[in-house]
C-alpha positions in Angstrom: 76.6 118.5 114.1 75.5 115.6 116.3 78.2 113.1 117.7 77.0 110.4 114.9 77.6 112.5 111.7 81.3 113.7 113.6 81.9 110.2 114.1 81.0 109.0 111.1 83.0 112.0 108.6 85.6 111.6 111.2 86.0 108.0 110.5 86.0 109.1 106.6 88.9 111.3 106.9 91.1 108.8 108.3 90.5 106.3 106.0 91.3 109.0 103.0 94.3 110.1 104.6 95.7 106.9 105.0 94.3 105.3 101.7 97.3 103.8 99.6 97.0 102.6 96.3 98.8 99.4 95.1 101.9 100.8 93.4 102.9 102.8 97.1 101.7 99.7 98.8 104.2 97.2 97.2 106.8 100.2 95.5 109.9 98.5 97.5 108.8 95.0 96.1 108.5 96.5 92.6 111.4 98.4 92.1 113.2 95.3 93.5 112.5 92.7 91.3 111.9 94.7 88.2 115.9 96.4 88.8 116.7 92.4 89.0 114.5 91.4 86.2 116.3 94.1 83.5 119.2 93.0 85.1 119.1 89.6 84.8 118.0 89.1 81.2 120.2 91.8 79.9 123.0 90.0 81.5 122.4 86.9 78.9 122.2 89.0 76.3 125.4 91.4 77.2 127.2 88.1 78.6 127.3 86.6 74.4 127.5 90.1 73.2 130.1 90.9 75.3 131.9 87.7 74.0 132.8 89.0 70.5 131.4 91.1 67.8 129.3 87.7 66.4 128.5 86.6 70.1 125.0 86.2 69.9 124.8 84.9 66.8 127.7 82.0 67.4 124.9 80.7 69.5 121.2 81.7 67.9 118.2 83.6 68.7 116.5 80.9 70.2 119.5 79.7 72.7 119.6 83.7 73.5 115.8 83.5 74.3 116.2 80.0 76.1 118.9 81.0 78.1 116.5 84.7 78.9 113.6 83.1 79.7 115.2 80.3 81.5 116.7 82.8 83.8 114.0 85.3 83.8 111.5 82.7 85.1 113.8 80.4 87.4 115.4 84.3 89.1 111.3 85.5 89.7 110.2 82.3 91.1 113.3 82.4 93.6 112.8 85.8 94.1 109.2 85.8 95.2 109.4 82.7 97.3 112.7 84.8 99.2 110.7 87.8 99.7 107.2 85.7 100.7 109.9 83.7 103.3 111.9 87.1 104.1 108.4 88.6 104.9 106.8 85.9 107.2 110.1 85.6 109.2 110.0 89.4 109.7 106.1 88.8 111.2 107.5 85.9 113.8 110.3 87.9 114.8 107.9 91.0 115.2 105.5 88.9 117.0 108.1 86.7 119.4 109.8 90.3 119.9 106.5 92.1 120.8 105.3 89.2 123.4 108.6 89.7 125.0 108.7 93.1 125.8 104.7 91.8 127.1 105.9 89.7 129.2 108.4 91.9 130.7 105.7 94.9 131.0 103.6 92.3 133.6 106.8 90.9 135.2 108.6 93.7 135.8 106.8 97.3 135.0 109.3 98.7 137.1 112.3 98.5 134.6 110.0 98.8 131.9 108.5 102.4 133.7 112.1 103.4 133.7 112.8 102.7 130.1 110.0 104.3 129.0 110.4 107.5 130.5 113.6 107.7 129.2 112.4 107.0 125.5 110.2 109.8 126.3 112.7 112.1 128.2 114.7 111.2 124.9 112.5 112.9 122.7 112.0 116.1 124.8 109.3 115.1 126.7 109.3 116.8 129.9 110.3 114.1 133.4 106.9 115.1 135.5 105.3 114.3 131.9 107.0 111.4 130.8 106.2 109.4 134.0 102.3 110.4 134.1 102.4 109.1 130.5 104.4 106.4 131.4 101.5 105.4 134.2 98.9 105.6 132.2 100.6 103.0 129.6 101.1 101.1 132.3 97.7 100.2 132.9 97.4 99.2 128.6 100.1 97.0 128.7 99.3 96.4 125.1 99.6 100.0 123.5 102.6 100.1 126.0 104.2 96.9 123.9 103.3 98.8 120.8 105.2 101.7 122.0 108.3 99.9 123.3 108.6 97.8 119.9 108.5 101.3 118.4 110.6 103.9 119.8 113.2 101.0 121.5 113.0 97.7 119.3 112.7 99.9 116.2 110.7 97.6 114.7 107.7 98.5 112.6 104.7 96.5 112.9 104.1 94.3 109.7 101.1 92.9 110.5 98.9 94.7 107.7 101.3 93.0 105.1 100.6 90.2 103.2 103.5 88.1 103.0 101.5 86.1 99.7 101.2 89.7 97.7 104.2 90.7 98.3 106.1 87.9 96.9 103.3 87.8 94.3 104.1 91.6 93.2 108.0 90.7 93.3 107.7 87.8 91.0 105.4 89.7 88.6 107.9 92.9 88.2 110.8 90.9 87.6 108.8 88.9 85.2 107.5 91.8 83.1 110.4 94.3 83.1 113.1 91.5 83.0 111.2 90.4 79.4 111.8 94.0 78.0 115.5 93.5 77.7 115.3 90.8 75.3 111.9 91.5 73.3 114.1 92.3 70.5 115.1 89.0 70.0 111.6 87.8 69.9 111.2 89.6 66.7 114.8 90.2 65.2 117.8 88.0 64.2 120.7 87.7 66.7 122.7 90.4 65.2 125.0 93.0 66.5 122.2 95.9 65.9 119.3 93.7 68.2 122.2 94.0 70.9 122.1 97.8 70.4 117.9 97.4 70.6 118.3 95.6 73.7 120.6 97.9 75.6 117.8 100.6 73.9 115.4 98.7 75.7 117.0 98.1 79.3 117.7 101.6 79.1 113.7 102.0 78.6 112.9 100.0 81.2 114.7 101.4 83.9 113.5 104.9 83.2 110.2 103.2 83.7 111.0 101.9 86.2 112.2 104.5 87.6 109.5 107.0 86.6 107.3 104.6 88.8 109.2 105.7 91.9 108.6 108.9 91.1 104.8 108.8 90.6 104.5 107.9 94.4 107.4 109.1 96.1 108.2 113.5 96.3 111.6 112.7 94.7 112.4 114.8 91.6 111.6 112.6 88.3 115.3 113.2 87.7 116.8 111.7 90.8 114.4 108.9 90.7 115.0 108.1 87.0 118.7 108.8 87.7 119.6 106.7 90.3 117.1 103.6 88.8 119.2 103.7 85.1 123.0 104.2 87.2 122.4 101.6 89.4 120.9 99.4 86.7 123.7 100.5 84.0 126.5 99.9 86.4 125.0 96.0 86.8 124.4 95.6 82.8 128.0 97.1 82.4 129.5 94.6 84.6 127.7 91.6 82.7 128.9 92.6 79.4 132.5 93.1 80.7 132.4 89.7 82.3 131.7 88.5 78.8 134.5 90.5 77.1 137.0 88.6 79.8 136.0 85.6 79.1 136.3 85.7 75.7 
């Protein structure tokens, strides 16, 4: 095999191996705003159920599905725009963080040598080792900051996200499961059996939800279906007791 075709399978593998597919990419964003989408429009719905046995229908179908899309749409916008803010602070910080520990690797490599044997004396690397290492990343200052913002910043490096998708992929979960909760009432009279549809439905759409997790995680289908529909419940439960206090 000549050094071309190595480099050239080599440079296959890797990018197989770390190929992600959209769902993995933007999981955290998903099961986010799709847990606060069900959430949200249930919580109209359970709010006038939870009100009395005619709740819903004291006010209509149409105020029920005003008052859900009101909030489904107005909570996704604010949502996205938080996490595409929340995600371009986290690159300055990142990158004002990173040039810091820079600056300090030119000005004073001594104290920065020191620290970084230590990291690596930390994690069982042996002292004769650590400092050759420790030399040699002294002369790439750069993979040196990388290392530092690592192992002693903890910080992870962001800069492959885009902060624009991932607001994009929060708005869009908690737009289309936060519409499953009230679907019924697109369809159906405000009556006491659409409530029981709809908590059918939230109940759906968590284990979706859930079952999403579990397509890209190694979690058991159980735990990740589990812990999606009791944190969800325990939310939807609250709104329809705030409804019954109010009464």
């Amino acid at each position: 095999m000549t050094s071309g075709d190595f480099t050239t399978r080599y440079a296959s593998h890797k990018a197989h191996e770390h190929q992600v597919g959209p769902i993995q990419e933007f999981l955290k964003q998903i099961v986010y705003g799709g847990n606060d989408g069900i959430v949200t429009t249930f919580a109209i719905v359970a709010g006038f159920a939870g009100a009395g046995a005619e709740g819903a229908a004291q006010i209509g179908g149409i105020a029920v599905l005003l008052f859900g899309l009101a909030n489904l749409f107005a909570d996704a916008t604010a949502m996205g725009l938080g996490e595409f803010l929340s995600s371009r602070s986290e690159h300055d910080v990142y990158r004002a963080t990173r040039a810091r520990e820079l600056h300090e690797i030119h000005t004073n490599p001594d104290f920065e040598s020191a620290e970084m044997v230590e990291i690596l004396s930390d994690r069982g690397v042996a002292e004769e080792d650590a400092r050759a290492m420790t030399d040699i990343m002294l002369r790439n200052p750069e993979f040196m900051a990388d290392m530092m913002m690592t192992y002693e910043v903890e910080m992870a490096d962001p800069s492959g996200d885009s902060p624009a998708l991932k607001g994009l992929a929060t708005f869009l979960a908690f737009i289309l499961f936060g519409a499953i909760p009230i679907s019924p009432y697109f369809i159906l009279e405000p009556v006491q059996s659409t409530f029981y549809l709809s908590v059918a439905a939230t109940a759906l759409a968590l284990a979706m939800l859930g079952s999403i997790r579990w397509r890209v995680t190694s979690e058991t289908w159980l735990r990740c279906v589990g812990e999606t529909m009791l944190v969800g419940g325990i939310c939807a439960l609250v709104a329809y007791l705030v409804g019954v206090l109010v009464a």
